[in-house]
ZAMARGU-4260 file (C-alpha; in steps of 0.2 Angstrom, whole numbers, plus 5000, padded with zeros to 4 digits):
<rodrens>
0) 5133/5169/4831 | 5143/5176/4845 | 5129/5181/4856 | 5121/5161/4851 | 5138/5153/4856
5) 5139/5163/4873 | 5121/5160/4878 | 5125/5141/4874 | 5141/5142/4884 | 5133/5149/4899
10) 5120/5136/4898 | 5133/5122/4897 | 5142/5130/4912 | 5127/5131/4924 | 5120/5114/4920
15) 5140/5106/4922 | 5141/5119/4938 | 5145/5108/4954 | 5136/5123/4965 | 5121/5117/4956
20) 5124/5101/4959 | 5125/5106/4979 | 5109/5116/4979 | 5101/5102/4969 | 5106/5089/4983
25) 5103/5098/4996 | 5083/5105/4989 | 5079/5087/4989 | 5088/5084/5005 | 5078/5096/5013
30) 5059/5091/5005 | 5062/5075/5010 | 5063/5084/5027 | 5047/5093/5024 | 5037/5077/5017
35) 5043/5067/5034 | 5037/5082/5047 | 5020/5085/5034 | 5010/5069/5034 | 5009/5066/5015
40) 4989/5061/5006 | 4980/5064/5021 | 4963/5072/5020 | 4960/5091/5018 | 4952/5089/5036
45) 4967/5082/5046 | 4979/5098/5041 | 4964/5111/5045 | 4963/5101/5062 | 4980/5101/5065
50) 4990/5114/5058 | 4976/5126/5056 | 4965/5133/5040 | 4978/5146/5035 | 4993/5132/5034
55) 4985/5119/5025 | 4980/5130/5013 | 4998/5136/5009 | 5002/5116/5009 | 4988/5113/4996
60) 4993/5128/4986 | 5015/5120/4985 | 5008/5103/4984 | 5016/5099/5001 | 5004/5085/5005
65) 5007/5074/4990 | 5025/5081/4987 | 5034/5066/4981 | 5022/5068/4965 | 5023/5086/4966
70) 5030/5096/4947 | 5041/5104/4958 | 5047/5090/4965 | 5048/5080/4948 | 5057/5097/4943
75) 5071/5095/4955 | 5074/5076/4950 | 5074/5081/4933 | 5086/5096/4932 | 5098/5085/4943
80) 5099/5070/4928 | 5103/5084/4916 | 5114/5090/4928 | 5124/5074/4931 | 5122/5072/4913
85) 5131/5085/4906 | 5145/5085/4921 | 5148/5065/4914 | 5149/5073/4898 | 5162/5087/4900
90) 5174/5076/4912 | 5173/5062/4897 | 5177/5075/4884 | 5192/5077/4895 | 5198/5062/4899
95) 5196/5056/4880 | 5212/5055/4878 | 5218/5045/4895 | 5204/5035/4892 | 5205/5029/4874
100) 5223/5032/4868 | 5230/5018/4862 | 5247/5021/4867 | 5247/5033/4882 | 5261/5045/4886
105) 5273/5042/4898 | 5285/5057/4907 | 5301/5049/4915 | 5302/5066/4924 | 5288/5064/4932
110) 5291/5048/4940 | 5305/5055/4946 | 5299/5064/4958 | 5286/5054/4961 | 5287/5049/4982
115) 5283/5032/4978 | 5299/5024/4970 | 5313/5011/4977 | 5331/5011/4971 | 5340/4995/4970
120) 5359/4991/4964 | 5363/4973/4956 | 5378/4966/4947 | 5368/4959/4935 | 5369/4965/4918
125) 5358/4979/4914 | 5350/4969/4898 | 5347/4955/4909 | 5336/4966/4922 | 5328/4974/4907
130) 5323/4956/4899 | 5317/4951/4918 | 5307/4966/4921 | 5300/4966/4903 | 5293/4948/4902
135) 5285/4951/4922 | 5275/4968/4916 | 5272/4960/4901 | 5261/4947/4910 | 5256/4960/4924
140) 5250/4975/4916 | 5238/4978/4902 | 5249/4989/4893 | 5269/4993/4891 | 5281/5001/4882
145) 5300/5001/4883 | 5314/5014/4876 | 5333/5008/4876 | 5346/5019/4875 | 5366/5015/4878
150) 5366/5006/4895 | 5351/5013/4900 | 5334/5006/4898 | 5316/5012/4900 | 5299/5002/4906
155) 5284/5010/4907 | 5266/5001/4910 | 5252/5003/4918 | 5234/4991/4920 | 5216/4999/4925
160) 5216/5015/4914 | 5197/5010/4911 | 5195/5010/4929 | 5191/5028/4925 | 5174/5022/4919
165) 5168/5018/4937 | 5163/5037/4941 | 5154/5038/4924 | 5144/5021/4928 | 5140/5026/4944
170) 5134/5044/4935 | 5124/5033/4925 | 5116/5023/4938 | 5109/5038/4949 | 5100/5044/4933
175) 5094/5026/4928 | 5088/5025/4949 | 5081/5044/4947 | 5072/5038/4930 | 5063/5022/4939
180) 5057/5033/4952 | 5051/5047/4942 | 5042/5032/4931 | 5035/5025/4947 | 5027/5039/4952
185) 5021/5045/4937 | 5012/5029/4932 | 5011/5016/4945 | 4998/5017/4960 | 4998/5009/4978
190) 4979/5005/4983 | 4969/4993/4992 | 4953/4982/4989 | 4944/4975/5003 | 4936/4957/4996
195) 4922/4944/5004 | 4925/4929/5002 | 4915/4922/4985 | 4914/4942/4979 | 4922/4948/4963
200) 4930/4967/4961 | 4939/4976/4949 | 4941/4992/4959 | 4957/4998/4968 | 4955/5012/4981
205) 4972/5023/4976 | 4981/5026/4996 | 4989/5044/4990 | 4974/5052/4980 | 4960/5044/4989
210) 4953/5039/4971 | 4945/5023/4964 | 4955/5017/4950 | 4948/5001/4939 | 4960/4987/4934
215) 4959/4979/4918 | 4956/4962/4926 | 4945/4955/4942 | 4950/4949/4958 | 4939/4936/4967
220) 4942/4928/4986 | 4936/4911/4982 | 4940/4906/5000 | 4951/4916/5015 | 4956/4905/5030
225) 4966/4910/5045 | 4972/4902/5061 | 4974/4909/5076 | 4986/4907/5094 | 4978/4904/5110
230) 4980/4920/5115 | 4970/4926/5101 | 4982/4933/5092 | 4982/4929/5071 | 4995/4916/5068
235) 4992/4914/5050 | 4980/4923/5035 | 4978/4917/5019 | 4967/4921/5003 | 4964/4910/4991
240) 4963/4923/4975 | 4958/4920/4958 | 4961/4931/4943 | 4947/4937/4929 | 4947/4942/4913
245) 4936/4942/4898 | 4926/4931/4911 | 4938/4916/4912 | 4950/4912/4926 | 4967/4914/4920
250) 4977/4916/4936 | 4975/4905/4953 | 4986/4908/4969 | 4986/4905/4989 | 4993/4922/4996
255) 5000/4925/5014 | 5007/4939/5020 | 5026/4944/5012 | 5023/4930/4997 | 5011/4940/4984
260) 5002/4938/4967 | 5009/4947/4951 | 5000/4949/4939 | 5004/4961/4922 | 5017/4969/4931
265) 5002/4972/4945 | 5008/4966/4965 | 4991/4959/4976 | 4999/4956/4995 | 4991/4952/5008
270) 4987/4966/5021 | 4977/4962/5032 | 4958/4954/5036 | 4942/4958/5046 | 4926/4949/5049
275) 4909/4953/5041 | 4893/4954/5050 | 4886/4934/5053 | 4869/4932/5042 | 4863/4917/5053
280) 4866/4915/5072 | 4861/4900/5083 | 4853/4905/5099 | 4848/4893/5114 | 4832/4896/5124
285) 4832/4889/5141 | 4817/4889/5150 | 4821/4892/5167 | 4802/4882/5173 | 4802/4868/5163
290) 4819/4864/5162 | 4818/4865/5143 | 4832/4871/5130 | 4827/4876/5112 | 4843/4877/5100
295) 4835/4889/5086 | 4845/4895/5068 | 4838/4911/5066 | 4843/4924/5052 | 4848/4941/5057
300) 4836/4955/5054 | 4820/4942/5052 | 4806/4939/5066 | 4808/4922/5070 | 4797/4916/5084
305) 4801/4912/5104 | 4798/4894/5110 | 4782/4888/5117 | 4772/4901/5107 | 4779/4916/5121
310) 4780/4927/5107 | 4791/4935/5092 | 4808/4942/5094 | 4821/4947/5080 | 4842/4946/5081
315) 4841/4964/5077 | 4864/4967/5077 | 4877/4960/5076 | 4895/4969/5086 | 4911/4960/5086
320) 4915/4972/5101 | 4902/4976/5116 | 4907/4987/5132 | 4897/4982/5146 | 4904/4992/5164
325) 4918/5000/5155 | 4925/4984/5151 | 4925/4972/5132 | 4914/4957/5132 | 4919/4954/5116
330) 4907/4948/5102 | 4888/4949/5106 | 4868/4951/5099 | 4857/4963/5099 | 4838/4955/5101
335) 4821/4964/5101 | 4809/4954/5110 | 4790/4955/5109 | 4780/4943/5122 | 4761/4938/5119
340) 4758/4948/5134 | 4761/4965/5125 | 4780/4965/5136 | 4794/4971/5125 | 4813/4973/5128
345) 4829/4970/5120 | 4843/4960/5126 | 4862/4958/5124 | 4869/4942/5123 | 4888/4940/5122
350) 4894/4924/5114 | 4907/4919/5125 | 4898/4923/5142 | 4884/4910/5141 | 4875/4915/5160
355) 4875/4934/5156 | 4856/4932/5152 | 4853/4929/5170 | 4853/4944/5176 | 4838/4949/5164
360) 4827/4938/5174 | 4817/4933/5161 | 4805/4916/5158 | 4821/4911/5147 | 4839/4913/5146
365) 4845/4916/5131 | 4863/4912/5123 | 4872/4912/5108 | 4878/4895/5103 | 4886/4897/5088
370) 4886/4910/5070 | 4894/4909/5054 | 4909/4916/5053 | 4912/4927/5035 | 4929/4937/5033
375) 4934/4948/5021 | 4952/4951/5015 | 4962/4965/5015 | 4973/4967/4998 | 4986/4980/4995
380) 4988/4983/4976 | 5004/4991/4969 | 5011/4995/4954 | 5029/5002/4949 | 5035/5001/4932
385) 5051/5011/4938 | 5057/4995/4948 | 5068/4985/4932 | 5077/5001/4930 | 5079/5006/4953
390) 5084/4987/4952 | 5097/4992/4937 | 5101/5007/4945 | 5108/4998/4962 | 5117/4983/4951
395) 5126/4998/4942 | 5131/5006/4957 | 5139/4991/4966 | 5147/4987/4948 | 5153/5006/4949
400) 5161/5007/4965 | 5170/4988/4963 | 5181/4997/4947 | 5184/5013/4956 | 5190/5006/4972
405) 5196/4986/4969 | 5204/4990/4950 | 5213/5006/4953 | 5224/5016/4940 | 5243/5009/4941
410) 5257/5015/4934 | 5274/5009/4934 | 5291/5015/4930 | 5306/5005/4930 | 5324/5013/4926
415) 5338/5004/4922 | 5357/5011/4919 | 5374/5002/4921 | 5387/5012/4925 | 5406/5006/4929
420) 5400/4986/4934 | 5385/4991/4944 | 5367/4991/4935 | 5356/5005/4945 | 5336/5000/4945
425) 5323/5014/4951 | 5306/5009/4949 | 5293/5019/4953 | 5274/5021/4952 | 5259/5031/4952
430) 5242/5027/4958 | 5229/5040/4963 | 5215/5028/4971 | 5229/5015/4980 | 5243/5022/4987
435) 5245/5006/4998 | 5245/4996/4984 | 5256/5005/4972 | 5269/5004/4987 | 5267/4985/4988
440) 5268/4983/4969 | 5284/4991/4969 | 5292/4982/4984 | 5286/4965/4972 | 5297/4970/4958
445) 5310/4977/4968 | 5312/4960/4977 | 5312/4951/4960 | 5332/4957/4959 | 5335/4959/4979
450) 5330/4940/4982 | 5343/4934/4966 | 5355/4944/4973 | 5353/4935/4990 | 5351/4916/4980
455) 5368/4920/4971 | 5377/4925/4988
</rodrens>
């Protein structure tokens, strides 16, 4: 039994151990430097490229590129809510009898010496003082007590004993925020889906483990608009998203960026957008003899033909960005042209420069009038079941710290004795957390009997 009660006793001290508190705090202090420098969920590639074959091995091997989900990691969170657990646990047991004790003890001695006390001498009687100072802590504090003796008289009281509770709250809170991060990271996800507009998926794209992860509902872009500056720049994105599940619509919601859908605890934002290859295009033909322009609709990647019987030709690609002399013409059209006369060639025609078929010096200049314009939407798709308790967590904190530092421990002591005609007052006061305060509390009741005295005079 000895050798049981021992071992338990040495357990108990090293999880209440402060050092392990500080090597805790400081192991976490310095992985979160590690998981800034090393770029966390990248590819096997990117560390082999840049931090050489050897290196990315060793950060594979301590799971230093996904480190935040790491067991070691989870480990450290772990061992500090046991250790801030059983700290709480050992000060309570200590402070049991401060904090519940219905009639707290009170040492005169004590406040005697204490370096926050005023002396004050009144003519009043001492019985009269005592009923004065007794009806005002009465009303003051939350708990008082008073001893009489001959012509002397004792008050103690004091308010904020549960003040105490602050530090155990706000032990309570970082274990509750530990929690919701350790549950956030064991079992939600942050991904993104990229969605046409009229397409239906159910498939998220996991950001940190590069994994497709099915959702137990469908997305679907019934429409995406967005409006631009007249620099170009995107003023505005929006998707009109619909939600599916047992084939029904259940959910329907205009998303822009910062103002999301939530759905079973799931968060759909809005990211970003791009723009899908055009499916029809509309070309002009100008026909630099007769004068003539052909406007034709022509689907990419089908052999349409050329105007007056010239030939065939096909709209064989679509790029949203062309270089042409080291420079970016912007949107433009691949074509592949075959003339009756057994001629072939391919042109580029940029949409927004309309003459640039010029220089080709064919029997027609071609440009590109207009082509329909698909985008696809850019979701990002969180979940983090841990967020009720980090949101807990930081309400528990602010509650916390308001106790410990705006309702502070008092404790007062006033002393009354009547000797000869004179009645002698010593108040005096104790406060660990507001030394300012216990100071001003003092000067308050002391000018209770110091004003009287000046009223009567």
């Amino acid at each position: 039994m000895k050798n049981k009660n021992g071992l338990s006793n040495k357990l108990l001290n090293f999880f209440a151990s402060v050092k392990l508190s500080i090597i805790i705090l400081i192991s976490l202090a310095a992985t979160s430097i590690i998981g800034t420098v090393i770029p966390q969920n990248g590819l096997h590639a990117f560390y082999i490229q840049n931090y050489g074959k050897t290196a990315a091995n060793i950060f594979y091997a301590l799971n230093l590129t996904d480190m935040y989900h790491s067991s070691w990691f989870i480990a450290l969170e772990l061992l500090l809510c046991v250790n801030i657990t059983v700290c709480s646990i050992n000060r309570l047991i200590k402070d049991k009898q401060k904090l519940f004790s219905k009639h707290p003890k009170f040492n005169l001695s004590f406040f005697l010496k204490s370096e926050n006390k005023k002396e004050i001498t009144s003519d009043k009687p001492a019985n009269e003082i005592f009923n004065i100072y007794k009806q005002i802590t009465s009303k003051s504090f939350s708990y008082s007590k008073t001893e009489k003796k001959e012509n002397e008289y004792i008050i103690f009281a004091e308010k904020g004993r549960k003040s105490a509770f602050g530090v155990y709250i706000v032990h309570a809170s970082i274990i509750i925020l530990l929690t919701g991060t350790l549950i956030g990271s064991i079992f939600g996800f942050d991904g993104f889906m990229n969605l046409a507009e009229g397409e239906i998926a159910s498939e998220v794209r996991l950001t940190e483990k590069n994994e497709i992860k099915k959702l137990d509902f469908a997305l679907k872009c019934n429409d995406f608009t967005v409006e631009f500056y007249e620099n170009g720049a995107p003023k505005e994105y929006k998707s009109d998203l619909r939600v599916i599940e047992n084939n029904k619509e259940v959910l329907q919601k205009n998303i822009i960026v910062n103002d999301p859908l939530r759905y079973k605890g799931i968060n759909i934002f809005q990211a970003s957008y791009g723009m899908l290859d055009p499916k029809t295009v509309t070309l002009n033909f100008f026909n630099k003899n007769s004068k003539k322009n052909y406007l034709k609709k022509i689907e990419i990647n089908k052999p349409a033909q050329l105007p007056e019987n010239k030939g065939e030709f096909t709209v064989k690609a679509f790029t949203s960005s062309y270089k042409f002399g080291g420079k970016n013409i912007g949107e433009a059209f691949l074509l592949s042209v075959n003339l009756n006369t057994g001629e072939k060639y391919s042109a580029i025609i940029p949409f927004k420069f309309k003459r640039f078929d010029r220089m080709r010096q064919g029997v027609f200049i071609i440009s590109a009038e207009n082509y329909d314009k698909h985008y696809y939407t850019g979701l990002q798709i969180t979940k983090d079941p841990g967020v009720p308790c980090i949101y807990t967590g930081f309400i528990l904190i602010i509650i916390g710290c308001f106790i410990i530092f705006f309702l502070p421990h008092k404790k007062i002591c006033i002393h009354i004795k009547r000797k000869a005609d004179k009645s002698y007052v010593l108040i005096a006061g104790a406060s660990q957390k507001d030394k300012f305060g216990m100071i001003t509390t003092i000067n308050k009741l002391a000018s209770v009997i110091t004003k009287g005295q000046k009223n009567n005079n």
